[in-house]
N, C-alpha and C positions, 0 to 999 in steps of 0.2 A: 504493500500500500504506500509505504515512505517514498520507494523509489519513485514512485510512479509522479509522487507532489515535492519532488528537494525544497521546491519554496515555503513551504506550508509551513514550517518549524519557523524560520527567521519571521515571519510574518504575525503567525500568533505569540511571539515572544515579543516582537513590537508593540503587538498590541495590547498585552498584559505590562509591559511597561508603561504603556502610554496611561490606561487606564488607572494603575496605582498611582501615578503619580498627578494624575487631576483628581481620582477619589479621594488620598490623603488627607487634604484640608478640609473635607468635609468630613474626617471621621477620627480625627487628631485633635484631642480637647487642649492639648496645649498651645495650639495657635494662637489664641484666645490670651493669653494671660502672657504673649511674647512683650518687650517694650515698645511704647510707640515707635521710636526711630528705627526698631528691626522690624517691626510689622509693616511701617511702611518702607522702609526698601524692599521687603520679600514683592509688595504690592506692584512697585515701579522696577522691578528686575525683568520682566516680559517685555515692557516698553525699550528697557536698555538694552536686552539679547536681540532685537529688533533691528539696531543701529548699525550694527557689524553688518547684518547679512543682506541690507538694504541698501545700504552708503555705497560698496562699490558698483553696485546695479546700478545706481544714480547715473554715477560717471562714467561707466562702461559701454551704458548703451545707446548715450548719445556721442557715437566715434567721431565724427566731423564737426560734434559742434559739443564739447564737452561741460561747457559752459551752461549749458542750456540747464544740467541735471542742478548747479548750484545756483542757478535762479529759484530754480522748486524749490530748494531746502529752505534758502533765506526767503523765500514768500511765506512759508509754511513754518519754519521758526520764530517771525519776527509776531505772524498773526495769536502763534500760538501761545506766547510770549504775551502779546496784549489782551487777548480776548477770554484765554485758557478754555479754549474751547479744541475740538478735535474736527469735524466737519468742515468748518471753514479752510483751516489750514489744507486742507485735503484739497478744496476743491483751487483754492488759488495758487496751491504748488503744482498742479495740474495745467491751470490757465499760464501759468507761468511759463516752463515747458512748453507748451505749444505757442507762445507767441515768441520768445525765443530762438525754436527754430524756425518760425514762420519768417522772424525779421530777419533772419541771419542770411 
């Protein structure tokens, strides 16, 4: 039967990973009584693992016009910054980017 599926095993072992470790916090009574300053980095740790693997995509995939990707960021940092919202930032790092390379 294994032979027949080699991928089967990495796969539901992924998936038992992934699982524990989104069920944990809902089944760990000691989250709850961590201190504020480490319950909130645990919080804003997803947003920062985010950075690394986004940032060079930025810059990579606009090759001719590289500039373009750090227009998005700084539209999208500065709004985020002012308004502490997530939507907006999204949508005018986006407009940003394409007028960018539209004007370029």
């Amino acid at each position: 039967m294994m032979k027949a599926f080699p991928f089967l095993i990495p796969i539901l072992v992924s998936a038992l990973a992934t699982f524990l470790v989104r069920a944990l916090p809902y089944y760990a009574s000691f989250l709850d009584r961590l201190p504020r300053f480490l319950s909130k980095s645990l919080r804003l740790l997803p947003i920062a693992a985010l950075g690394p693997l986004i940032f060079p995509g930025v810059i990579l995939d606009f090759q001719g016009h590289w500039y373009a990707g750090l227009v998005g960021i700084l539209c999208a940092a500065f709004i985020a910054y002012r308004k502490n919202s997530m939507i907006i930032p999204i949508l005018l790092s986006i407009g940003g980017n394409i007028s960018s390379v539209a004007l370029a």
